[in-house]
Every structure is written in structure tokens, then in C-alpha cells.
The first five atom37 places (N, CA, C, CB, O) and aatype in JSON, in Angstrom:
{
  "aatype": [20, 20, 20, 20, 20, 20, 20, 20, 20, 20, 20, 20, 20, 20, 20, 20, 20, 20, 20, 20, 20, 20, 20, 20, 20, 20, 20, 20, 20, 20, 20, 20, 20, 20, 20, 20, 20, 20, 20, 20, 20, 20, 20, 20, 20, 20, 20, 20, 20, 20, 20, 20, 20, 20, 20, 20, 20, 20, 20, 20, 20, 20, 20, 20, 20, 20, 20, 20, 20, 20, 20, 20, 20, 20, 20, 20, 20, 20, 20, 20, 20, 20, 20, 20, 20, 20, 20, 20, 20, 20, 20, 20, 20, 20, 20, 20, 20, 20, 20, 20, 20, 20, 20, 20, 20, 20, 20, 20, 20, 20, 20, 20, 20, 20, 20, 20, 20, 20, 20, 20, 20, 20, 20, 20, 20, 20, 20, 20, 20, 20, 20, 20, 20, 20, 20, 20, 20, 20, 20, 20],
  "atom_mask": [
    [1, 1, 1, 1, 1],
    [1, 1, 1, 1, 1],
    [1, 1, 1, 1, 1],
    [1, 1, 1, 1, 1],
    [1, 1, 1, 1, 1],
    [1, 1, 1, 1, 1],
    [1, 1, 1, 1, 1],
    [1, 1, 1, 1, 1],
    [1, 1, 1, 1, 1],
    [1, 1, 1, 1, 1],
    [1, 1, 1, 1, 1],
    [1, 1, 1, 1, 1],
    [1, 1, 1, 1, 1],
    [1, 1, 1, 1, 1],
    [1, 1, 1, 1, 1],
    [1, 1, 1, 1, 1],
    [1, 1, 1, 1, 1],
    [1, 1, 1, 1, 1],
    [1, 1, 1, 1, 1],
    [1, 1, 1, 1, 1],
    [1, 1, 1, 1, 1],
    [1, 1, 1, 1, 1],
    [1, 1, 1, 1, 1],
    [1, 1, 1, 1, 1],
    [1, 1, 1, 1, 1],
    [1, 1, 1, 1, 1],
    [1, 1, 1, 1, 1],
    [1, 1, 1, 1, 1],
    [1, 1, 1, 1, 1],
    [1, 1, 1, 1, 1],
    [1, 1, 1, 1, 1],
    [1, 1, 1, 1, 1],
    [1, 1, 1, 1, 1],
    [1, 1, 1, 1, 1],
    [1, 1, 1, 1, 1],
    [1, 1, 1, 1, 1],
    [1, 1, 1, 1, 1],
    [1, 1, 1, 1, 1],
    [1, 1, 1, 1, 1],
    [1, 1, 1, 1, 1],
    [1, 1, 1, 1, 1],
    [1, 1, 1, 1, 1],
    [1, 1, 1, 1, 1],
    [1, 1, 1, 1, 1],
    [1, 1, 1, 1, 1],
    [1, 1, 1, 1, 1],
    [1, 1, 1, 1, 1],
    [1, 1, 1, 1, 1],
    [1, 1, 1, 1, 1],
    [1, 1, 1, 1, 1],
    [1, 1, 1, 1, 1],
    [1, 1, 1, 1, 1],
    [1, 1, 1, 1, 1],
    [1, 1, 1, 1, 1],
    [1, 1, 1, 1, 1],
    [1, 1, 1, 1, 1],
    [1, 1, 1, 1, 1],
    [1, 1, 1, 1, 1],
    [1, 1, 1, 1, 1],
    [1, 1, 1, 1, 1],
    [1, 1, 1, 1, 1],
    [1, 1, 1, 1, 1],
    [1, 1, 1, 1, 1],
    [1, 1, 1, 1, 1],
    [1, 1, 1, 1, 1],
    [1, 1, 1, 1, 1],
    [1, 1, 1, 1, 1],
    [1, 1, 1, 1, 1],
    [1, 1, 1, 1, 1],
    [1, 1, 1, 1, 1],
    [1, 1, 1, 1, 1],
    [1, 1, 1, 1, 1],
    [1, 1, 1, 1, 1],
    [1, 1, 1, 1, 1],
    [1, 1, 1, 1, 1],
    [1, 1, 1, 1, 1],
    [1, 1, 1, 1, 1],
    [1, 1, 1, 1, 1],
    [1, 1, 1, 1, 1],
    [1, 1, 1, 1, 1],
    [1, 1, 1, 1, 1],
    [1, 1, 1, 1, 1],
    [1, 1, 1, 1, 1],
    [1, 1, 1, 1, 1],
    [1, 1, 1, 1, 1],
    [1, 1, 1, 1, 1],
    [1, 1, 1, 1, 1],
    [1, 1, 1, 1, 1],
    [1, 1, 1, 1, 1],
    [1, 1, 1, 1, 1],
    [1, 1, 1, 1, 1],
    [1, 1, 1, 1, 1],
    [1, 1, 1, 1, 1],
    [1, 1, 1, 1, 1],
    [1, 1, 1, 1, 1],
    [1, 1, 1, 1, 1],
    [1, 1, 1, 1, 1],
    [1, 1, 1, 1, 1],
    [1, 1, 1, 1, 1],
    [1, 1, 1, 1, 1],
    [1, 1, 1, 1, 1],
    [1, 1, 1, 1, 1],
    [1, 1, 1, 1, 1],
    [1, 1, 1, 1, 1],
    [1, 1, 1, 1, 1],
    [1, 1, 1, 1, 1],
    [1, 1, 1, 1, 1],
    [1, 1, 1, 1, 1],
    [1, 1, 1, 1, 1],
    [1, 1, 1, 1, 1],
    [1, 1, 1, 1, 1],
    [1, 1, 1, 1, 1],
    [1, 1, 1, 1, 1],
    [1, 1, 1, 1, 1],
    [1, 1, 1, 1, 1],
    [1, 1, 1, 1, 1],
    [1, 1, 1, 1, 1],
    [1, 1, 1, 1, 1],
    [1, 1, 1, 1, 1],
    [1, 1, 1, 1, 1],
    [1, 1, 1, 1, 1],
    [1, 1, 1, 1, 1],
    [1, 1, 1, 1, 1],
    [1, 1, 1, 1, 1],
    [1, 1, 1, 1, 1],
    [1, 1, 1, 1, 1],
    [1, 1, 1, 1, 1],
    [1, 1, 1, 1, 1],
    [1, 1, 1, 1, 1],
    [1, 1, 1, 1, 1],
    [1, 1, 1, 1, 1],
    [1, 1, 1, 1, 1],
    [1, 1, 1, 1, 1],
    [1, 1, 1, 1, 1],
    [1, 1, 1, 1, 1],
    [1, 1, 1, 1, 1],
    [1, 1, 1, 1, 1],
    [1, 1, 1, 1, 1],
    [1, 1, 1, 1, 1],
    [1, 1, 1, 1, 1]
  ],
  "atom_positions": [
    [[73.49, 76.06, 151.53], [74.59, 76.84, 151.01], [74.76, 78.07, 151.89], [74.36, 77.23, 149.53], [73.74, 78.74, 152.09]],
    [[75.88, 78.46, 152.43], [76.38, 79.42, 153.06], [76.38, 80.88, 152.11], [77.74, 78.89, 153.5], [76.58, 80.95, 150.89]],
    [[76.01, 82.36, 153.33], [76.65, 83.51, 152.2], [77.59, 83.37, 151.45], [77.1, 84.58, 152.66], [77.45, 83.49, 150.23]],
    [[78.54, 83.15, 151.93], [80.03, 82.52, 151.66], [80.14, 82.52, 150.39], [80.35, 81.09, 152.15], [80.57, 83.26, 149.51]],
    [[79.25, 80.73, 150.58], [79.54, 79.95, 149.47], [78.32, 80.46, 148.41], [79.56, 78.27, 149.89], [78.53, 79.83, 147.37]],
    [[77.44, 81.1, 148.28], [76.69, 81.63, 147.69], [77.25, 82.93, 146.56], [75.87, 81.91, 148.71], [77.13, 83.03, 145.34]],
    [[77.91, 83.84, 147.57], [79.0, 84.95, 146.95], [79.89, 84.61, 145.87], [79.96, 85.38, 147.97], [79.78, 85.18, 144.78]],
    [[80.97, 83.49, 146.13], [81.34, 82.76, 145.61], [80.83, 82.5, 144.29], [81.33, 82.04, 146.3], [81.07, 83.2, 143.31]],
    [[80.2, 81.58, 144.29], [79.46, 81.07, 143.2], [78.68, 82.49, 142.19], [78.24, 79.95, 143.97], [78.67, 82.63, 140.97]],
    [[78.24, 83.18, 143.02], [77.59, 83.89, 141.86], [78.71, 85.13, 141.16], [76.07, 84.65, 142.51], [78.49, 85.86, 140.2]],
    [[80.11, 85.05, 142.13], [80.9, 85.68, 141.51], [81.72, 84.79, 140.34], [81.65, 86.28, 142.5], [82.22, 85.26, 139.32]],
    [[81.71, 83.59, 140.69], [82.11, 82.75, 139.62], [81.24, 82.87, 138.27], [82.07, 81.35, 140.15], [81.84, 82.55, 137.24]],
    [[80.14, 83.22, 138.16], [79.44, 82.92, 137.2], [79.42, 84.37, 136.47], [78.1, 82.26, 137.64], [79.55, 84.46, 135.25]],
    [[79.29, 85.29, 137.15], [79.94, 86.67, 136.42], [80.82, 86.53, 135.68], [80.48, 87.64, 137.16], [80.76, 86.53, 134.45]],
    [[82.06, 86.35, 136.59], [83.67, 86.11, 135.55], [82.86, 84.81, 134.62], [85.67, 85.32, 136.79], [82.08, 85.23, 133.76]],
    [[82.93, 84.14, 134.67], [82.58, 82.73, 133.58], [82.17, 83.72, 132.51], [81.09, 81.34, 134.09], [82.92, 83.85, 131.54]],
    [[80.85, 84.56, 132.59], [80.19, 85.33, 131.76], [80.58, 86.77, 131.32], [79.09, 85.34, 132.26], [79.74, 87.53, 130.83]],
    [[81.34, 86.98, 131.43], [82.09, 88.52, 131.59], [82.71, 88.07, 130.38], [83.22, 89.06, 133.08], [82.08, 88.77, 129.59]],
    [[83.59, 87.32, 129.59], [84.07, 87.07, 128.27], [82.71, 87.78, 127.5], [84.41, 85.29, 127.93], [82.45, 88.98, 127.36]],
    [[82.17, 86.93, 127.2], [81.01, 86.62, 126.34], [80.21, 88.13, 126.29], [80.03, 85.26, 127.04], [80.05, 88.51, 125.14]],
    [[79.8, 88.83, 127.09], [79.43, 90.34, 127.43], [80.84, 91.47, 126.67], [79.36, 90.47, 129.52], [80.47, 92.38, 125.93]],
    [[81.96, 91.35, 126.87], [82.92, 91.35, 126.47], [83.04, 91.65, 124.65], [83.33, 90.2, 127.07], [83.07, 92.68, 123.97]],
    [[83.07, 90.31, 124.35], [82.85, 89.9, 122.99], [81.93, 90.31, 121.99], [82.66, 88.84, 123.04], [82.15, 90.47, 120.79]],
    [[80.3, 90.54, 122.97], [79.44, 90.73, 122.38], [79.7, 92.35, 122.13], [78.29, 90.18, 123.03], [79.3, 92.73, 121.03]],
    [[80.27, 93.29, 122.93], [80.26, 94.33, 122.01], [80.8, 95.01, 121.08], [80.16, 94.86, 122.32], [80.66, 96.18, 120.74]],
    [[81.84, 93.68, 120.45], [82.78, 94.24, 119.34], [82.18, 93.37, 117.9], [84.66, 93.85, 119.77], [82.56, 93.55, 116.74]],
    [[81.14, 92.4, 118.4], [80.43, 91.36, 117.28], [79.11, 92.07, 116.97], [80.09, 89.66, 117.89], [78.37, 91.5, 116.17]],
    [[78.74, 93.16, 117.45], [77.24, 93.51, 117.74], [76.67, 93.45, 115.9], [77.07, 95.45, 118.73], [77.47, 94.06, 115.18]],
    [[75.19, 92.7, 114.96], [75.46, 93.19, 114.06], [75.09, 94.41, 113.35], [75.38, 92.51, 113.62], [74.43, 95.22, 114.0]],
    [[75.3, 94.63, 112.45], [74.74, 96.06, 112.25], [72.94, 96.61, 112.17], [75.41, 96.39, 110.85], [72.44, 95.72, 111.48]],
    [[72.16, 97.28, 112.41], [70.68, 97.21, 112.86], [70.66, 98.02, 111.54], [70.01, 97.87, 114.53], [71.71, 98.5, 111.12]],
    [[69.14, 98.23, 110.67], [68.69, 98.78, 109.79], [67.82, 100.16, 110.98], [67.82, 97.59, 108.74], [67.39, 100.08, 112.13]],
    [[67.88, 101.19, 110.08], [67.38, 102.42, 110.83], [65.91, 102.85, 110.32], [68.45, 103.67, 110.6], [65.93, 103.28, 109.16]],
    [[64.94, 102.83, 110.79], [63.62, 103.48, 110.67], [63.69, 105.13, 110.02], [62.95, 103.45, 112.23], [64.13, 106.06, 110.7]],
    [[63.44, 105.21, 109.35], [63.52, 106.17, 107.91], [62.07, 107.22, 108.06], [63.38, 104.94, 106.13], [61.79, 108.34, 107.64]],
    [[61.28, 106.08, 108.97], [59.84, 107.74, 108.58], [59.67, 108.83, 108.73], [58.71, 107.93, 109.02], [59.4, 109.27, 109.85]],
    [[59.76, 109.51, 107.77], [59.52, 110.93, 108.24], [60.32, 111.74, 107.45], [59.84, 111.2, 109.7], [60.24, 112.97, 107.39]],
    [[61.31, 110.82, 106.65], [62.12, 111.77, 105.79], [61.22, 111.71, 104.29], [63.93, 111.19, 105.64], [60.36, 110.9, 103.93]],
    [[61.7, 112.68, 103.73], [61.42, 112.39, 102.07], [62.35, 111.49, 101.46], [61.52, 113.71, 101.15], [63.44, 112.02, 101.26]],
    [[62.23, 109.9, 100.99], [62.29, 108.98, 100.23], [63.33, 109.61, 98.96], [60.8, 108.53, 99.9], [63.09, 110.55, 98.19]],
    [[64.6, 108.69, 99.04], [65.32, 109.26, 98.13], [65.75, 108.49, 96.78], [66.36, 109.67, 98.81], [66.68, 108.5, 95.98]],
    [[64.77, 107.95, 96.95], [64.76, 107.01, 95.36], [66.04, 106.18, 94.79], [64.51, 108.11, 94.05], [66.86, 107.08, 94.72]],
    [[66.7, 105.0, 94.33], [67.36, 104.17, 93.82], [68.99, 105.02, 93.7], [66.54, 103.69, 92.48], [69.98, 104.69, 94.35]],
    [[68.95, 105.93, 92.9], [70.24, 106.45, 92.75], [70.85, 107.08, 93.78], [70.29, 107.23, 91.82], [70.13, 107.77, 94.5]],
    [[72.12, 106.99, 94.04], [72.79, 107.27, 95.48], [73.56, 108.88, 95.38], [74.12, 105.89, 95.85], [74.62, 109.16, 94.82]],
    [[72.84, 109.58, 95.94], [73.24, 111.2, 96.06], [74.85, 111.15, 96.7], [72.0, 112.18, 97.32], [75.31, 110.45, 97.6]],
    [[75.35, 111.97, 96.01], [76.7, 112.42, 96.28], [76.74, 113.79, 97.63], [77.29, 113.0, 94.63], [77.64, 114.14, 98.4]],
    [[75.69, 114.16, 97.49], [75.51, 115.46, 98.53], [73.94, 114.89, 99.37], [75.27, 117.37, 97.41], [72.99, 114.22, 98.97]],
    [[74.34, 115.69, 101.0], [73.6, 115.5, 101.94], [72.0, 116.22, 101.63], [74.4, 116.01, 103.13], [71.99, 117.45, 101.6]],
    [[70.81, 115.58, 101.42], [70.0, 116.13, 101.03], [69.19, 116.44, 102.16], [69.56, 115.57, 100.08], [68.08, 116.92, 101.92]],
    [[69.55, 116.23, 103.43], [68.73, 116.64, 104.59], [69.46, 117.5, 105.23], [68.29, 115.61, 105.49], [68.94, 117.95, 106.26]],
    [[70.76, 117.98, 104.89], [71.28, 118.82, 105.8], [70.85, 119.78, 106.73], [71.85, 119.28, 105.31], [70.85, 120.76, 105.99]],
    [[70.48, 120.21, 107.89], [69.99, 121.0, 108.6], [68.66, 120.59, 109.11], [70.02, 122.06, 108.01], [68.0, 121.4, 109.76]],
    [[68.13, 119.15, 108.81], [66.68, 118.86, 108.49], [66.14, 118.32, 110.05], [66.52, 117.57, 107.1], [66.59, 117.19, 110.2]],
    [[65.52, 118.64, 110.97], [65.88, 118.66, 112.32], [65.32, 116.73, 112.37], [64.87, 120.16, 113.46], [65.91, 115.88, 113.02]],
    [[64.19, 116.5, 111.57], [63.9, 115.14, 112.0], [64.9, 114.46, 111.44], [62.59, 114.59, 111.63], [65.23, 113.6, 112.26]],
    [[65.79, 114.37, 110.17], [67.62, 113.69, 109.78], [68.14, 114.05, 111.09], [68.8, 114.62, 108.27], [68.77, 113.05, 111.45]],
    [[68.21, 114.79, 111.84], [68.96, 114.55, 113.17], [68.62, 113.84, 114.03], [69.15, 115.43, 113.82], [69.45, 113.35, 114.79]],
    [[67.14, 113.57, 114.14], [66.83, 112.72, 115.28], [67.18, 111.46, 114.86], [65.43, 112.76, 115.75], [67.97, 110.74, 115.46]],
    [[66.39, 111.08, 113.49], [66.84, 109.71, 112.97], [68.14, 109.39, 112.69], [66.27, 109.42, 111.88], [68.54, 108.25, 112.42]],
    [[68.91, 110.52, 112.74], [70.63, 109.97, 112.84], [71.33, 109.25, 113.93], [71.54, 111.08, 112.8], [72.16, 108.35, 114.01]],
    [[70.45, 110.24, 115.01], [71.31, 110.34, 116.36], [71.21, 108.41, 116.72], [70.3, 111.71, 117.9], [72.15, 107.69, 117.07]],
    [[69.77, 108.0, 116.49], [69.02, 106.46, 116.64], [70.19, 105.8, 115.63], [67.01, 106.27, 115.94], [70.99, 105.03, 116.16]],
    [[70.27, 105.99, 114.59], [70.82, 105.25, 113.7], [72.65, 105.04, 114.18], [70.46, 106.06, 112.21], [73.28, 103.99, 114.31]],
    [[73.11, 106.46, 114.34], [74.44, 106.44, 114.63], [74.39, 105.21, 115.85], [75.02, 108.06, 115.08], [74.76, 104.04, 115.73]],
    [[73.7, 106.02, 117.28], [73.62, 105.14, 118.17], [74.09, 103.75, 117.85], [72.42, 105.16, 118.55], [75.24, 103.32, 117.98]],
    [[72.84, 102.98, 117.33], [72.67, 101.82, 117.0], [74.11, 101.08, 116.34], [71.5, 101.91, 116.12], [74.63, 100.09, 116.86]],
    [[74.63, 101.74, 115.13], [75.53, 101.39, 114.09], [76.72, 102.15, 114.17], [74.95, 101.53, 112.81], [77.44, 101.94, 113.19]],
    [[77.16, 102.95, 114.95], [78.27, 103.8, 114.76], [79.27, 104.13, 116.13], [77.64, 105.1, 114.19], [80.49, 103.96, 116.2]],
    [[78.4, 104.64, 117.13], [78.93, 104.72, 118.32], [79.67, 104.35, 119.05], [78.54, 104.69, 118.75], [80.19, 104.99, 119.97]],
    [[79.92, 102.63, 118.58], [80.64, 101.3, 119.4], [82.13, 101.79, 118.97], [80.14, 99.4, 118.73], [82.99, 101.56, 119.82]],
    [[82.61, 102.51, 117.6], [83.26, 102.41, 117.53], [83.9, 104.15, 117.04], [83.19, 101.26, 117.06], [85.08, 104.48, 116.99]],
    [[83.04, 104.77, 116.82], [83.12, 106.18, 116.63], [82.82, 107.22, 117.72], [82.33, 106.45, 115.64], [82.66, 108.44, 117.62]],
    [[82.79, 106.29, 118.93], [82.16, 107.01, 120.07], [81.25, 107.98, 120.45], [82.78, 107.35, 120.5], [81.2, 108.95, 119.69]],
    [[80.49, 108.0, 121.46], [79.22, 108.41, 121.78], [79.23, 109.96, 121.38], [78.89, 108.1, 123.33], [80.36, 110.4, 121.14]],
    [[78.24, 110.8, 121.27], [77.97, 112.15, 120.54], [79.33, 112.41, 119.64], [77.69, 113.48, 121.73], [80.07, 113.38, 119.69]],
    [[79.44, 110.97, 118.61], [80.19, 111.08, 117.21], [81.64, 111.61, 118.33], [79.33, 112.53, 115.66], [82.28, 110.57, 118.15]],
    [[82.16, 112.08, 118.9], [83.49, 112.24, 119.8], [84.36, 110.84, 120.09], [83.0, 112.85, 121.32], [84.52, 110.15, 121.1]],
    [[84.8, 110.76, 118.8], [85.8, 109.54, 118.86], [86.92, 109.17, 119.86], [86.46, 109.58, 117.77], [87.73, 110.04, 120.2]],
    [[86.97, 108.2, 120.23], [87.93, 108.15, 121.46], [89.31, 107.4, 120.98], [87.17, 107.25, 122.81], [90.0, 106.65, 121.68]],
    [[89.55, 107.74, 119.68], [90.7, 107.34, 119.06], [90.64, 105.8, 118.58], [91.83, 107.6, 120.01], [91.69, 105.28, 118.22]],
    [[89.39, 105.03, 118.56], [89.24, 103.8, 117.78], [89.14, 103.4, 116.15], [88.22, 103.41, 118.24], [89.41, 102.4, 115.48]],
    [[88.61, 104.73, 115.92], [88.34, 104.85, 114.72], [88.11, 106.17, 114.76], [87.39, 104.03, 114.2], [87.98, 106.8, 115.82]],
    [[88.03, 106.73, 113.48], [88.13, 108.42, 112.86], [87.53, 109.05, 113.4], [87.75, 108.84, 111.59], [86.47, 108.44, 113.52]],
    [[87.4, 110.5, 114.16], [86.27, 111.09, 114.43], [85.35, 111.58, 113.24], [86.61, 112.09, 115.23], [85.86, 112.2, 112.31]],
    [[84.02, 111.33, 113.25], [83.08, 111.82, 111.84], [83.0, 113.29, 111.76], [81.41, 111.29, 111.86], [82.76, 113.96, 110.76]],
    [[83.29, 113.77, 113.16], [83.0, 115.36, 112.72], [83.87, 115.85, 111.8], [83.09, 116.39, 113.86], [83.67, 116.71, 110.94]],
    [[84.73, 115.3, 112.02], [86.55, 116.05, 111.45], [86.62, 115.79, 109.69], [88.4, 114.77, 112.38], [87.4, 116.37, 108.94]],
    [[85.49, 114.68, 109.27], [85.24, 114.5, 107.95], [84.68, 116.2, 107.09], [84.02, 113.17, 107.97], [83.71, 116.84, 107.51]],
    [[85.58, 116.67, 105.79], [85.18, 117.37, 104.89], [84.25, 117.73, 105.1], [85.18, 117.04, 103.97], [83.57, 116.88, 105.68]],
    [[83.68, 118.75, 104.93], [82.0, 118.98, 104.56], [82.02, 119.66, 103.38], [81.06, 119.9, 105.65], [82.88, 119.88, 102.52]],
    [[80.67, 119.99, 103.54], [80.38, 119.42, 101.88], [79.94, 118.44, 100.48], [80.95, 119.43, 101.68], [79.21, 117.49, 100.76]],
    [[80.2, 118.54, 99.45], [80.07, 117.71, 98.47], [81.17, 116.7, 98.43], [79.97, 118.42, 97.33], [80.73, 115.56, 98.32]],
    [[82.15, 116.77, 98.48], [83.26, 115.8, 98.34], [83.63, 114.97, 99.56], [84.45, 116.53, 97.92], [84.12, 113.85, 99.46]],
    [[83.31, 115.74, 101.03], [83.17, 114.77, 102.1], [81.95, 114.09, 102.01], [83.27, 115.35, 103.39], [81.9, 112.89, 102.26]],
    [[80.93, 114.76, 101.67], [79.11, 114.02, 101.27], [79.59, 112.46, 100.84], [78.0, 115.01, 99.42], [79.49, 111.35, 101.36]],
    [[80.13, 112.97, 99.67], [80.64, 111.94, 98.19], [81.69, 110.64, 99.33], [82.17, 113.3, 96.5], [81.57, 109.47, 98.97]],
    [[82.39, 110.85, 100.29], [83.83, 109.99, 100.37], [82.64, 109.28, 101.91], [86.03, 111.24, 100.77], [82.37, 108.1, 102.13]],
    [[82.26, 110.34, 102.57], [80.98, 109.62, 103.88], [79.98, 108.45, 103.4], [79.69, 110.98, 104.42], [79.46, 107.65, 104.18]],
    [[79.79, 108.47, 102.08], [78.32, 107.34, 101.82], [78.85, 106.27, 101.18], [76.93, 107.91, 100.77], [78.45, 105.11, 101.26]],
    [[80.16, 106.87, 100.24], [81.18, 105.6, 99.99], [81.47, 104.71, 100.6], [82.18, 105.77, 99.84], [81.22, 103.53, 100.36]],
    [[82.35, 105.39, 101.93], [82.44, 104.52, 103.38], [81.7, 103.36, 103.71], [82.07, 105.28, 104.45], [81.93, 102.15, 103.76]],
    [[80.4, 104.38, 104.02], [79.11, 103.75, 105.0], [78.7, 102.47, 103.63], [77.37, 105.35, 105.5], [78.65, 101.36, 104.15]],
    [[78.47, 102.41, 102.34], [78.26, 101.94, 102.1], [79.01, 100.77, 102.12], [77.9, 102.4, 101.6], [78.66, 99.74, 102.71]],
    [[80.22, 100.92, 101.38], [80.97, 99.59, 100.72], [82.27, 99.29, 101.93], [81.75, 100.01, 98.82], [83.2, 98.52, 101.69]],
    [[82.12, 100.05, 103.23], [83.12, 99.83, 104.52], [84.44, 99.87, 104.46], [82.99, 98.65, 105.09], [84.7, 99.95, 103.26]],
    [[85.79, 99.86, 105.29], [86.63, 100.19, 105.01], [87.99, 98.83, 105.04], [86.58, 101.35, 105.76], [88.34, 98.5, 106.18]],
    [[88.45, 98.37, 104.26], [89.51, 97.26, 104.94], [90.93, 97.78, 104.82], [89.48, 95.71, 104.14], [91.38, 98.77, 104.25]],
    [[91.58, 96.7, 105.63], [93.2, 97.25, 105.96], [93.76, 95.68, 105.72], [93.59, 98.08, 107.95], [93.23, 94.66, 106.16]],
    [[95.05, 95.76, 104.85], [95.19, 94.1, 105.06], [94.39, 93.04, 105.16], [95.67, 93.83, 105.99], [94.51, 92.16, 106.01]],
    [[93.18, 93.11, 103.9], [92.12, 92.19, 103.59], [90.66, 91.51, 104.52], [92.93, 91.19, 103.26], [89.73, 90.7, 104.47]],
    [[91.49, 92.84, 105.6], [90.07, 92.81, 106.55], [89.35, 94.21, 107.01], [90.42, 92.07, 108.02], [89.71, 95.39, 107.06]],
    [[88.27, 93.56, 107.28], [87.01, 95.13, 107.4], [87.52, 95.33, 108.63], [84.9, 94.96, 107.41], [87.88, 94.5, 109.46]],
    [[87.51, 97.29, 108.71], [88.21, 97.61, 109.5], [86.74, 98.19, 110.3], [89.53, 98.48, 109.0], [86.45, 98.37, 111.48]],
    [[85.89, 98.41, 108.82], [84.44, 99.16, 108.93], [83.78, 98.26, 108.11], [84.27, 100.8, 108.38], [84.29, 97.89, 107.05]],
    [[82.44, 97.77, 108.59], [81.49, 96.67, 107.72], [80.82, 97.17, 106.81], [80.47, 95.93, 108.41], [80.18, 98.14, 107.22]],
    [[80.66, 96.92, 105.6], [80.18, 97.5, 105.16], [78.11, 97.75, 104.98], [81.03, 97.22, 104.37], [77.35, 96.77, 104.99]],
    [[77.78, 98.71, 104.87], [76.47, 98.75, 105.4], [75.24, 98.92, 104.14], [76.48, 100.03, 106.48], [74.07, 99.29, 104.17]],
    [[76.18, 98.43, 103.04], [75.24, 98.25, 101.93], [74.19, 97.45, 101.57], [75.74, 98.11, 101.17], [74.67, 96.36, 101.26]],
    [[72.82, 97.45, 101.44], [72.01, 96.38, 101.81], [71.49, 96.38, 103.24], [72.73, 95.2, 101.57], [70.29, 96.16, 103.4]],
    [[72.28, 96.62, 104.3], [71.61, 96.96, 105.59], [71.03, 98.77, 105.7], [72.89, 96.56, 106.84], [69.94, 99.31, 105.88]],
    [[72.04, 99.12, 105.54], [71.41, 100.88, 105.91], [70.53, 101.39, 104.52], [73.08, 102.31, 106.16], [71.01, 100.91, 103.48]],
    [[69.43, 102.18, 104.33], [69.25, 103.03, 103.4], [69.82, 104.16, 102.95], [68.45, 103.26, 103.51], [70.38, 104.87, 103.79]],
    [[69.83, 104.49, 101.9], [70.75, 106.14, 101.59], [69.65, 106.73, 102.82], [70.57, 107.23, 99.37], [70.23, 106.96, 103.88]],
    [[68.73, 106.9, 102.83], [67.87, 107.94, 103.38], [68.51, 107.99, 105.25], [65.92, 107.36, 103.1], [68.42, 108.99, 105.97]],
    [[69.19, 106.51, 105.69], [69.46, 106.41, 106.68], [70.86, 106.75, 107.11], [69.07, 105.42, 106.87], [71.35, 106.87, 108.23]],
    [[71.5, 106.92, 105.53], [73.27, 106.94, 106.12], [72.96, 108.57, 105.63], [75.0, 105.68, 105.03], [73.69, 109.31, 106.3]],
    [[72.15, 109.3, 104.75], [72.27, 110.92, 105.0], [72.15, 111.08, 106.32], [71.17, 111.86, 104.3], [73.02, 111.8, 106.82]],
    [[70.87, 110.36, 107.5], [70.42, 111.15, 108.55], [71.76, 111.11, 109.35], [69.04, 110.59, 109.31], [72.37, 112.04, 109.89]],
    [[72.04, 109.8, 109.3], [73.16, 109.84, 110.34], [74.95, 110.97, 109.79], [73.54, 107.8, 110.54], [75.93, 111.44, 110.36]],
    [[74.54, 110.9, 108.74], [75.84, 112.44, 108.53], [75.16, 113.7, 108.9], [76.46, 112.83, 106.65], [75.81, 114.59, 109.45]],
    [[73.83, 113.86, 108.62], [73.11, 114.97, 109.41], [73.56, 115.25, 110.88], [71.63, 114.63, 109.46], [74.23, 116.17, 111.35]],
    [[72.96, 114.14, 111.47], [73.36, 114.04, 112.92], [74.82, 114.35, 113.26], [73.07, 112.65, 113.4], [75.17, 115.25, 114.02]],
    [[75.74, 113.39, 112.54], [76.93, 113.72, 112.97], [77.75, 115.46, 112.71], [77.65, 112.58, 112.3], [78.55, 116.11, 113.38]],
    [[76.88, 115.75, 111.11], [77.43, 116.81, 110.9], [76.85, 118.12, 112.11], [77.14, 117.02, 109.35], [77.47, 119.18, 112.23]],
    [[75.92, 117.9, 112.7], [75.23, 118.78, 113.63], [75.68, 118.56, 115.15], [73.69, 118.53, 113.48], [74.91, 118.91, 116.04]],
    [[76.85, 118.02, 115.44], [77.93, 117.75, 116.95], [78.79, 118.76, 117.03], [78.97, 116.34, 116.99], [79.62, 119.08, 116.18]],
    [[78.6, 119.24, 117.99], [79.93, 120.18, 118.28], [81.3, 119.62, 118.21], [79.89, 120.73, 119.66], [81.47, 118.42, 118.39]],
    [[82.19, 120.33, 117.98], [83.32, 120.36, 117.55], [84.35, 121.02, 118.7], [83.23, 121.04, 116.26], [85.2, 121.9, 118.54]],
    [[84.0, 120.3, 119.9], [84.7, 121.07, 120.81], [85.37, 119.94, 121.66], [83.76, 122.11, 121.63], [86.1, 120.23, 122.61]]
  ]
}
């Protein structure tokens, strides 16, 4: 086989595979977030952020957002117009209250998820860190 025909071919197999790479980052599924280190927030689902300011809820946010949020809320929470920016969400109790709603039970438009919902996958302890995190992004 020639450079040539070598070039060729392995550029063929890129494009062939370039869909599929493609695809995979709008199918990605949602990951469960490692929680140690926070205080355990027991069965009932808090309406208000109970880690607010809590520096390890930021680290475990930043992992969690990463993982579950970023693809489509864009990187350091700075939305690139795909979906909402999180900073720009209420703060407070009533944005607390409308943020875990979300994250939990997801968002649809015309009978489809616009946002998955992350109930059963995320923990409360994991969707506070990641409003921690997000609530702790500059706003610039």
C-alpha cells in the first residue's frame, strides 16, 4: 500500500467514524455523582440549598456539573445559548425550590425531554453540590 493510498484510507475511516463521535455527544447518559464528603441529606427533598458556600459542594459540583450538565449548559455553567444559563437562575429559596424541580423530574416541550430527567440517577446531596458550584461562577 502506497502513502497515498494509506492517507486515503485512514481518512476514509475518520469520516466513516466522525457521525458516530458526533452522535455520541448529544446521547451521552447521564453519570451518578460521588457525594463523599458532604453531610447526607436524608429522604425528604430540601427546597433550599443546604451547602451553599460549602467549598467541598463546589468541588463535587464542578465533577458533577461537568459530567451531567456542561454538554448542554456549557462549560464554567456559561451557556452558549443551547439551553438556559444556570447562573441567571433566582437565588435563593424559590430558585433553590424551581433548580431541584428541574434537575429532578427534567424539562419537556411538545412531549419531549428537552432536559432528562435526573431522578433516581442524581442524589439531592448531588444536585445541591452542583447548584453550589453553579451558584459560585462568575457572572461576567
Amino acid at each position: 500500500m502506497t502513502k497515498t493510498t494509506l492517507a486515503l484510507a485512514c481518512g476514509l475511516a475518520v469520516l466513516v467514524g466522525l457521525p458516530s463521535l458526533v452522535r455520541a455527544h448529544g446521547d451521552a447518559a447521564p453519570q451518578p455523582v460521588d457525594t463523599t464528603g458532604l453531610d447526607p441529606l436524608g429522604d425528604d427533598i430540601r427546597t433550599s440549598n443546604p451547602y451553599e458556600g460549602n467549598k467541598v459542594a463546589i468541588r463535587i459540583g464542578a465533577n458533577g456539573y461537568n459530567q451531567n450538565c456542561a454538554r448542554c449548559h456549557g462549560l464554567d455553567a456559561k451557556s452558549g445559548g443551547m439551553a438556559p444559563d444556570l447562573r441567571e437562575v433566582e437565588a435563593g429559596e424559590s430558585g433553590d425550590g424551581w433548580f431541584i424541580t428541574r434537575v429532578l423530574h427534567g424539562a419537556k416541550k411538545d412531549d419531549r425531554f428537552r432536559m432528562p430527567p435526573f431522578e433516581g440517577i442524581l442524589s439531592q446531596e448531588a444536585i445541591w453540590a452542583i447548584r453550589t458550584y453553579v451558584e459560585n461562577q462568575p457572572k461576567d
